[in-house]
N, C-alpha and C positions, 0 to 999 in steps of 0.2 A: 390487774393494774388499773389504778383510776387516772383517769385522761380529765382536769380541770384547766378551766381557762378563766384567766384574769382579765379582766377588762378596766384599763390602767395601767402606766407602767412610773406613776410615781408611787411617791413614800407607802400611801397604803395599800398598793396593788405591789406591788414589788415586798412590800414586810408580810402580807399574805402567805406570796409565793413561797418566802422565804420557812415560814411558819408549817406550810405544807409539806417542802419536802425531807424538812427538819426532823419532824411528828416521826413517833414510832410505833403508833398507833397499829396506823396503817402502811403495809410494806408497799415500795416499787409505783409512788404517785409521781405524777408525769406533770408538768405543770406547764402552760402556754401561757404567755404573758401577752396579751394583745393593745394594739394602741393604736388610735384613730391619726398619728403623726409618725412621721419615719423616723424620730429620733425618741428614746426613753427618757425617763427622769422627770416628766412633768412639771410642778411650780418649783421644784430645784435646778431646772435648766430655763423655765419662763417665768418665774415667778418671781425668785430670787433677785435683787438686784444686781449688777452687772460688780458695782464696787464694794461688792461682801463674799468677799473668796474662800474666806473662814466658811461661812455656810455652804455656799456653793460646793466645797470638797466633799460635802456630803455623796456629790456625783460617785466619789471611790467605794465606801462604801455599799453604793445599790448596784455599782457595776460589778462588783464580786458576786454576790447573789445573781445578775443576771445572765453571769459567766457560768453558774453549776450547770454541771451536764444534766440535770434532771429537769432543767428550766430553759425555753423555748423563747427568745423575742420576736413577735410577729407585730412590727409597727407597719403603718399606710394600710390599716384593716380597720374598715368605720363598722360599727357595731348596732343595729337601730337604721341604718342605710338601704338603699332599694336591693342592696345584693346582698345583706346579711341581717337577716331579721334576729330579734331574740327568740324566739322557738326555734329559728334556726341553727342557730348556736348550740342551745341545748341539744337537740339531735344529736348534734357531732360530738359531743364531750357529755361526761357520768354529770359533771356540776360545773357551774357558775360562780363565779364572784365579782361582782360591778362593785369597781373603786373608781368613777366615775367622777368626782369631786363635785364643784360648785361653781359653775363658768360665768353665770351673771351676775352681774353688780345691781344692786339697787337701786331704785331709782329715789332722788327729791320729794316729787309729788307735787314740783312747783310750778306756775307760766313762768314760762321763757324759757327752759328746762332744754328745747328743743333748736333754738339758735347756733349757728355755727359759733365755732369756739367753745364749747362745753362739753364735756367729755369725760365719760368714766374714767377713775384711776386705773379698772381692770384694762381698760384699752390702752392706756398711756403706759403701761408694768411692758404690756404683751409687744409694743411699737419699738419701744428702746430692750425689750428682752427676747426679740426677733423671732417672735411665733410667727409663723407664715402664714397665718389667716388675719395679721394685722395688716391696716391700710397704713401703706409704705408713705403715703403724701396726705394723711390726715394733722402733722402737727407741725405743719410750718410755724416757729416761733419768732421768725425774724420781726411782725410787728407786734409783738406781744411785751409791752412793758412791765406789766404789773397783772400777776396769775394768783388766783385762790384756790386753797385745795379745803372742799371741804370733806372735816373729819377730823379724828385724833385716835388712831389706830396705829399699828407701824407702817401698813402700805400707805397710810396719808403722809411718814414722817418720809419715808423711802423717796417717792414722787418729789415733794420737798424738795431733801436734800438732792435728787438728781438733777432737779432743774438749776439750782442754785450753783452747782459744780462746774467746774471747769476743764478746757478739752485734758487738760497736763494730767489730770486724775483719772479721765474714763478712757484713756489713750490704751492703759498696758491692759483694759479687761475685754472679754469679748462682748462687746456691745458693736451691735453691727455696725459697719462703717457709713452706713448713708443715716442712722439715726446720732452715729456721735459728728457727722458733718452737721446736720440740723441744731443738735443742741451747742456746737462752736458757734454756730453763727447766728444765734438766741440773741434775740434786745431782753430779756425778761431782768432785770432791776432788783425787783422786790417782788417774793412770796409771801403772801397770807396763809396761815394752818389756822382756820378757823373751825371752832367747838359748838355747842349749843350748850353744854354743860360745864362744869367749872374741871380748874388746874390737879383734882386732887382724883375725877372720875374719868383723867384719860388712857386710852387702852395700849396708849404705846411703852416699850418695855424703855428703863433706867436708859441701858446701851444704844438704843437707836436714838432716844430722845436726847441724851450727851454729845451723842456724833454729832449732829449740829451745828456743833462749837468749832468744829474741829477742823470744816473748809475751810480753806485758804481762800481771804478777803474778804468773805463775808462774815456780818455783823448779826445777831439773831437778839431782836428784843422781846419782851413781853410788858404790857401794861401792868402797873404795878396796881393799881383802881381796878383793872376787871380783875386782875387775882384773888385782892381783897376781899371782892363777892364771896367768895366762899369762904362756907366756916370752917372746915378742916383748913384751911389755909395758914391762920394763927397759932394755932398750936398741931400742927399734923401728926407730931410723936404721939399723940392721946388716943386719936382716935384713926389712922389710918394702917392699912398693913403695907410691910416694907415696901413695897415696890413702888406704891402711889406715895409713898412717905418720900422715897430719893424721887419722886419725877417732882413733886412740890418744891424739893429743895435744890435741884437744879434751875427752876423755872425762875424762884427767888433770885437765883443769884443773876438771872436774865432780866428782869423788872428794873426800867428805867436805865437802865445801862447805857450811856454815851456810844455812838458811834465812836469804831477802832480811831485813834489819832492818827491823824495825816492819813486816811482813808484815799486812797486815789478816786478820783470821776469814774461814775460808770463804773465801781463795782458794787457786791449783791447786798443784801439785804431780807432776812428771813425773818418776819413779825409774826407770833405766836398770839391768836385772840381768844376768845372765851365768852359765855355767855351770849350767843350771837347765836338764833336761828335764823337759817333762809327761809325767805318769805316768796324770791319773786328773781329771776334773773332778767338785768334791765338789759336793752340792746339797740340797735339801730342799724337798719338796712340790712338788717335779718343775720346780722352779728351780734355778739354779746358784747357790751360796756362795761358790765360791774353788776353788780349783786346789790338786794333790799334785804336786809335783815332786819330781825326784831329782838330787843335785849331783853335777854331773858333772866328769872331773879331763881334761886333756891324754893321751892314747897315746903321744904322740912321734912319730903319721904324719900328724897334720894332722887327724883327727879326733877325739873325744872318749867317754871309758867309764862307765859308773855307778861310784858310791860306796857305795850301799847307802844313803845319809845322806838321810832324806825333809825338806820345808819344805813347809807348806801357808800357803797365801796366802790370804785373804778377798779376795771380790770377788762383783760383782754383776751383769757381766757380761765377758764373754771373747771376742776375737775374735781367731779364728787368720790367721796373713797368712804361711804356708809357703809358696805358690809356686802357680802356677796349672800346669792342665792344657787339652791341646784335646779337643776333642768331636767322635765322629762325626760326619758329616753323612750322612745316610741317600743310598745312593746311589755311598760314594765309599768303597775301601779306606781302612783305617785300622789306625796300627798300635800297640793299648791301653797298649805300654810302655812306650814313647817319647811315645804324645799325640800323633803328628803322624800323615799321611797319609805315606805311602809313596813317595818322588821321586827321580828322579835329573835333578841339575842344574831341580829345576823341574818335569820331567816327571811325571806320575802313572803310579806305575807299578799294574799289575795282574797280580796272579800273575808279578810278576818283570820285564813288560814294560811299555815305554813307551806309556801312552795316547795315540796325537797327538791333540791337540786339548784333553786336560785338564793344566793345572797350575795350581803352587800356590806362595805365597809367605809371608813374615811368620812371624807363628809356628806356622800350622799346618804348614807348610815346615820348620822350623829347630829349632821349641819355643819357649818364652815365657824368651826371653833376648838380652838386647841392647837398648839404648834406642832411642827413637823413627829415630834417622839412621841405626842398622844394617837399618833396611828399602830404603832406598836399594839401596845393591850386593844386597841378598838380591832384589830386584825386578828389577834388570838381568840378572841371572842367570839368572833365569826368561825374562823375557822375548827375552833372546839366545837362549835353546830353543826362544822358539815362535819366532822369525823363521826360523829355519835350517830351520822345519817346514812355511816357508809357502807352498811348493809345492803342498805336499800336499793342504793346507789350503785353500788357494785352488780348489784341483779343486771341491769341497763345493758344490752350490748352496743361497744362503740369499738370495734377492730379495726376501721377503714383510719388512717391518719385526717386527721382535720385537717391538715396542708394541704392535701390532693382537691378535700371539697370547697374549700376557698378558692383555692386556684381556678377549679373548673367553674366557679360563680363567677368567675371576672376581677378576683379581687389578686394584686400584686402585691405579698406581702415584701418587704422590708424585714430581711432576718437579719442577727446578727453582724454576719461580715459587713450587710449593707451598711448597717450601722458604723462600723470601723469605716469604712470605706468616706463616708460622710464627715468622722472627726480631722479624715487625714485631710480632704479637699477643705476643711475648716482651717489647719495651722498651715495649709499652700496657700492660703487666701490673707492671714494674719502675715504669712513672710513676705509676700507679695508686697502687702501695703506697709509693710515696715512694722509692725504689730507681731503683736503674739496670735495663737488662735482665736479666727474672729467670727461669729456664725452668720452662715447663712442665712438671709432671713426667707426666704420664697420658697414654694412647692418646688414650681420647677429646680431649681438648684439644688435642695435636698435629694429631691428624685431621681436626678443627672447622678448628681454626688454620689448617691446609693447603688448605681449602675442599672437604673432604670428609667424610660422616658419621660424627659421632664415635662 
């Protein structure tokens, strides 16, 4: 019997597992699902936003697979940690597979960058989608009139529209209670989604970039002069493919658009710009004010050049959403310019050669690209490398349970029941407050929750 441990327990550590005990390859594999947090699901329970349930249901799905008896949940087990090294891991299990994803966000590269008020998107996703290593009191918005998200991605459109919503919308989803108290009691006015590049090279899909439209009270315009800048913009049918074809002709029909009639005082405003790189976040008294940007024109190769021409924008606060990076995990090659670990076909490679026994999938695999369903084939892939290895691997004696040897490291996993245990204190905490299930955002609480010391 092969004893493998996943390390992850979202989309591509959990489609792994799944893939593993599927195979017929090889009879009677045992699979451990491990995760550095006491709750599974990963960017489908922290990533996801709070007001996309459709996606979000994804959770039923990965909870069947983590419900097969061949398949093991061990959350609250950090991996790369003083009590579980990666050599040590492998000791206890035939093979490996780190589905580890991509936890930093990029940086600007700009002054001022470091001013209060400025804030990755990843941190502002993780604050209102109540990962417990978010800072609870990092985004007081009550003096925040006017916020820039810079980027054109779907997490810049998601941020967007969550700030721009209102309490009657993020009431029935579980967005934790002390982040949907903050964003009620929000002055933010008017959002900026600012681009460096034009209307036709944005990354955000048709559906998120329509939603939009679709809050109640706010008004979403686009400049019809910076559209213009681009030349797909005139004729888009010619030369773009479908998907940048409908975000062009949604954005059109937002170009110069009058505020809604009889607009009441004091509601939102979402303005979509273009052609604008940050140059410089302006500030005072070691807070942010607004942003310097530089208008930037077409090259003719698909990217875009300065003008020399600056616009500074006011604002109160700023949240960059350029693309995320992966993170070492102590223990494992990595390779700092790519973000990713170093693989062939899956394989982890080391000084050039193939580790048997460790691999890797998702984005620490690939890079942070591709949506939730491209971890599917990116997980088969890996996983057809360890079968072909499992000879090998098989030789390895591991008879002792990996439970017993965690435990006796000091480490408290979170199985299963704890799991249940946590969704039920999650819908006593939504009835509580009049809500539906609503999660908890803290260690401690998950960990009480779990039946373990918070």
């Amino acid at each position: 019997m092969l004893r493998i441990a996943v390390v992850g327990s979202g989309p591509s550590g959990v489609y792994a597992a799944q893939t593993l005990v599927q195979q017929r390859e090889v009879p009677g594999v045992r699979v451990d699902v491990l995760d550095r947090l006491p709750a599974p699901y990963g960017l489908v329970r922290y990533g996801v936003a709070p007001d996309h349930e459709k996606i979000k249901s994804l959770q039923g799905s990965l909870r069947t697979v983590l419900e097969d008896e061949r398949i093991r949940f061990l959350g609250n087990v950090e991996v790369g940690g003083p009590a579980l090294s990666t050599a040590r891991l492998l000791e206890l299990y035939h093979a490996v597979v780190y589905c580890v994803g991509a936890a930093r966000d990029r940086m600007l590269g700009i002054p001022g960058e470091d001013l209060a008020g400025v804030h990755s998107a990843t941190a502002f996703v993780a604050w209102y989608s109540g990962h417990p290593d978010a800072a609870a009191e990092a985004f007081g918005l009550t003096g925040v009139d006017s916020a820039i998200v810079v980027g054109a991605g779907n997490v810049a459109v998601d941020v967007t529209r969550i700030l721009a919503r209102g309490v009657p919308e993020l009431s029935p989803t579980d967005i934790p209670h002390p982040a949907l108290g903050a964003l009620g009691e929000s002055a933010v006015r008017e959002v900026l989604m600012v681009a460096r590049r034009g209307p036709s090279q944005g990354k955000f899909t048709t559906k998120e970039l329509r939603e939009l439209a679709t809050l109640p009270g706010v008004d979403v315009l686009a400049d019809p002069a910076e559209l213009a800048v681009d030349p797909a913009y005139a004729d888009p049918g010619a030369v773009l493919p479908a998907v940048n074809r409908r975000n062009v002709e949604v954005l059109r029909g937002w170009a110069g658009a009058p505020p809604s009639a009889g607009a009441a005082r004091g509601e939102r405003r979402i303005t979509l710009r273009f052609f604008l790189r940050p140059v410089e976040v302006l500030g005072g008294a070691g807070r942010v004010t607004g942003m310097r940007f530089e208008r930037t024109a077409p090259d003719g190769r698909g990217g875009v050049t300065g003008t020399g021409v600056h616009e500074d924008v006011p604002a109160q606060l700023v949240l960059r959403s350029v693309g995320y990076q992966g993170v070492p995990l102590p223990g494992l090659p990595f390779d700092e310019r790519k973000g990713t670990v170093p693989h062939a076909a899956g394989r982890v490679l080391r000084a050039g050669r193939a580790s048997v026994g460790e691999y890797v999938a998702g984005w620490i695999k690939r890079g942070p690209t591709g949506v939730i369903g491209t971890n599917r084939p990116c997980a088969k892939e890996t996983v057809s490398s360890l079968l072909q290895d499992a000879g090998a691997l098989a030789r390895r004696e591991r008879d002792r349970d990996p439970l017993e040897a965690l435990r006796a490291a000091g480490l408290r996993p979170v199985e299963w029941p704890g799991w249940l245990a946590i969704e039920t204190a999650e819908a006593e905490l939504g009835a509580s407050l009049g809500r539906r299930s609503v999660k908890i955002p803290d260690w401690p609480g998950l960990l009480t929750a779990a039946g373990g010391p918070g």
